[in-house]
VOGU-3710 file (C-alpha; in Angstrom, 3 decimals, decimal comma):
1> xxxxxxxxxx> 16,223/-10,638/14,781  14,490/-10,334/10,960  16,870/-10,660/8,129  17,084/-7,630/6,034  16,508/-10,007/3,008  12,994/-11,498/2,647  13,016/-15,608/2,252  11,130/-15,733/-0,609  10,089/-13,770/-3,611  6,526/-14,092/-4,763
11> xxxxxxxxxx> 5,349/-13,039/-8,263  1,742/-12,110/-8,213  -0,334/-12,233/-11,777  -2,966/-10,233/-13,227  -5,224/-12,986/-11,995  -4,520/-12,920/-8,725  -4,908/-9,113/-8,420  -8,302/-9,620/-9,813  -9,041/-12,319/-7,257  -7,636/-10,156/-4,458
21> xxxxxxxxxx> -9,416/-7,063/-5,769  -12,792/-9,043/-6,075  -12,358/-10,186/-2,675  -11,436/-6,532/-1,100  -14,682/-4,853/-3,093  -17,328/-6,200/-0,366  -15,214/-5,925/2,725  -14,719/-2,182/1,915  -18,307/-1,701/0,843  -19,193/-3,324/4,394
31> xxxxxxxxxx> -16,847/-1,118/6,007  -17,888/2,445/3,556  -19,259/4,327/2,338  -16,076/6,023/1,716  -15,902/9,896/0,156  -12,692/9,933/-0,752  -9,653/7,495/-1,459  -6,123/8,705/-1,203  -4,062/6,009/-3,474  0,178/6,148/-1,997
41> xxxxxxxxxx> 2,210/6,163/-4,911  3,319/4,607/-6,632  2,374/1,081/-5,378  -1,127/2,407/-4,367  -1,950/3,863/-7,993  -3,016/1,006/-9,610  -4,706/-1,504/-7,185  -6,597/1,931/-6,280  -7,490/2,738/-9,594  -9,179/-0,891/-9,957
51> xxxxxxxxxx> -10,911/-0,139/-6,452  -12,061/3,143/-7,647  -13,959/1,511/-10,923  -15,510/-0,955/-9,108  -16,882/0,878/-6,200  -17,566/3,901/-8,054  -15,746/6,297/-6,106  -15,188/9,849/-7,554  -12,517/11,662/-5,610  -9,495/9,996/-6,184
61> xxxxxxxxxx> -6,416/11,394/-4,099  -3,005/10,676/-4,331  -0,107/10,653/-1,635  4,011/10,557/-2,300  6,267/9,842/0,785  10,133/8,797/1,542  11,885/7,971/4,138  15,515/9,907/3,217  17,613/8,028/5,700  21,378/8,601/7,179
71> xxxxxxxxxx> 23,290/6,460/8,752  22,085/7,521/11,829  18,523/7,395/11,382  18,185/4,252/9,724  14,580/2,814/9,633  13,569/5,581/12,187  13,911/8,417/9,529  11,390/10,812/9,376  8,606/10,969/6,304  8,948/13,358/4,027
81> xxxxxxxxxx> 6,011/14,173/1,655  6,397/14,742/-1,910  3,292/14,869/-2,446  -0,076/15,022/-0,443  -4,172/15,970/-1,171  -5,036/19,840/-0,015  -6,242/19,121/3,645  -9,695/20,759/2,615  -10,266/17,745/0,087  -10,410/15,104/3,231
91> xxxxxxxxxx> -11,413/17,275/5,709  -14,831/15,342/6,973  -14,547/12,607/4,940  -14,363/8,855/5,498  -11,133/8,629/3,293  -9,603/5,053/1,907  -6,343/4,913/2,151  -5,158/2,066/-0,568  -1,324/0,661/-1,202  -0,154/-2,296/-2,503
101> xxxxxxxxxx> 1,810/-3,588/0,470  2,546/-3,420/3,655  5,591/-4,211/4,710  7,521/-2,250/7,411  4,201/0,028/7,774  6,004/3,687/7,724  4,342/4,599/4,591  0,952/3,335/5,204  1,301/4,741/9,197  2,041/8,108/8,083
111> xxxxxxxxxx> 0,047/8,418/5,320  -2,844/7,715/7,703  -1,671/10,062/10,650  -1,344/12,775/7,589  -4,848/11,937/6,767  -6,241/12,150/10,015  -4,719/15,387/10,798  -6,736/16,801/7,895  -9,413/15,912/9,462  -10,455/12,961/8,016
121> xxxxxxxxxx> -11,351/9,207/8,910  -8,725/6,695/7,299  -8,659/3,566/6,620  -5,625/1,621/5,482  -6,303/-0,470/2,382  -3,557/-3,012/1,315  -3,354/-5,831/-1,159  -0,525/-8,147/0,937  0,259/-7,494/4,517  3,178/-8,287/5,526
131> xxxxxxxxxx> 3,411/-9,328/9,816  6,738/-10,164/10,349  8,580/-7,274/8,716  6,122/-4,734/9,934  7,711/-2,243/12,932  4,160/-2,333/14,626  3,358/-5,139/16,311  0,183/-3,587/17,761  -0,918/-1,637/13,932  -2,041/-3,506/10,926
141> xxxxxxxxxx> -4,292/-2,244/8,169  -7,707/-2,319/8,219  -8,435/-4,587/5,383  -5,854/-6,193/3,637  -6,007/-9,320/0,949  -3,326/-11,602/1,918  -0,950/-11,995/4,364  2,479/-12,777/3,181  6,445/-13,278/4,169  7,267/-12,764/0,952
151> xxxxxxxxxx> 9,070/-9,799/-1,259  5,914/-9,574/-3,630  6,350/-8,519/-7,178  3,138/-7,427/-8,948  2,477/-7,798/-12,678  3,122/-3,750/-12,759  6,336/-3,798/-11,670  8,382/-6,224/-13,855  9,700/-3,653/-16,183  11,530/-2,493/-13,289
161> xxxxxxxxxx> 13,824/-5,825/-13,665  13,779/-8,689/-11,556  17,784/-9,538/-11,436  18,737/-10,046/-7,928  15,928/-10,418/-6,634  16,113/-14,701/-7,238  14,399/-15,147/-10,277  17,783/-15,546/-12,542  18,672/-13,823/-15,943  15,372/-15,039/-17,471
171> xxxx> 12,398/-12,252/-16,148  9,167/-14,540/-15,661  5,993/-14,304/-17,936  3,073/-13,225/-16,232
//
C-alpha cells in the first residue's frame, strides 16, 4: 500500500523548468502540430504559457477542476469543473493538454475525457510524472519531462509556504 505522504520533497528551479521546457519543445513539435492547448489551472498556467511562446501557438485554453470529496467518496470523487473552453473552441482540433504534474492522474484523466468529448484530439502534456502515486497503472501522459517520486515544488509556488512540507522554518532560495 502507498503512503499518503510522499518520501521526498523536491524543489525544482527556474533552471530546471527551462531545461525541462527545452527538452518538451521538440517532442511536442514531433508529435503536433497542435491547434489548440488547453493549460489546467492553476499548475498548467505557467509551464503552458512558456510552451505557448516557444511553439507559437495562438489559442490558448484554460481548464479548472476539483475533486470535492466526502468521506465516502474519498479519491473516487467525481470532477467537478469550474471552469472549461466552449466545446466549439476544440471541436476538430488536435488540442495539448499541458499541467505541471501528474500525480494521482484524476485531473489530467478528466481533463482529457472532457476534451475528447468536445470533439477534440488530446494529448496530455506534463512537466513530472509521477508512477507510483498515479491510480492508472495502464494511463500515463503522452509526453512528460521527468519522472519523479517526489512532492515537487516549482519556483511558482513558494509563496504558497513551504512549512510542513520538510524544508524547516527557513523557505529555500531558488
Amino acid at each position: 500500500m502507498q503512503s499518503q505522504h510522499p518520501r521526498q520533497h523536491r524543489l525544482v528551479t527556474w533552471e530546471e523548468v527551462d531545461q525541462i521546457i527545452d527538452g518538451l519543445i521538440p517532442r511536442i513539435q514531433h508529435m503536433g502540430p497542435f491547434e489548440a492547448m488547453v493549460m489546467i489551472t492553476r499548475g498548467g498556467v505557467i509551464p503552458g504559457g512558456l510552451l505557448a511562446e516557444a511553439l507559437g501557438m495562438l489559442r490558448l485554453l484554460t481548464a479548472s477542476v476539483d475533486f470535492f470529496a466526502t468521506e465516502q467518496s474519498g479519491m473516487m470523487a467525481w470532477p467537478t469543473f469550474l471552469q472549461f473552453p466552449d466545446p466549439d473552441l476544440l471541436r476538430g482540433r488536435r488540442t495539448l493538454i499541458v499541467d505541471d504534474v501528474w500525480g494521482s492522474g484524476r485531473t489530467s484523466i478528466s481533463v482529457r475525457e472532457r476534451v475528447l468529448a468536445a470533439g477534440a484530439e488530446p494529448v496530455n502534456c506534463v512537466l513530472h510524472f509521477n508512477p507510483y502515486r498515479s491510480l492508472f497503472s495502464n494511463i500515463q501522459p503522452d509526453i512528460y519531462g521527468d519522472v519523479t517520486d517526489a512532492y515537487v515544488v516549482y519556483p511558482w509556488e513558494i509563496d504558497r509556504g513551504l512549512l510542513g512540507r520538510g524544508f524547516g522554518e527557513a523557505q529555500p532560495e531558488i
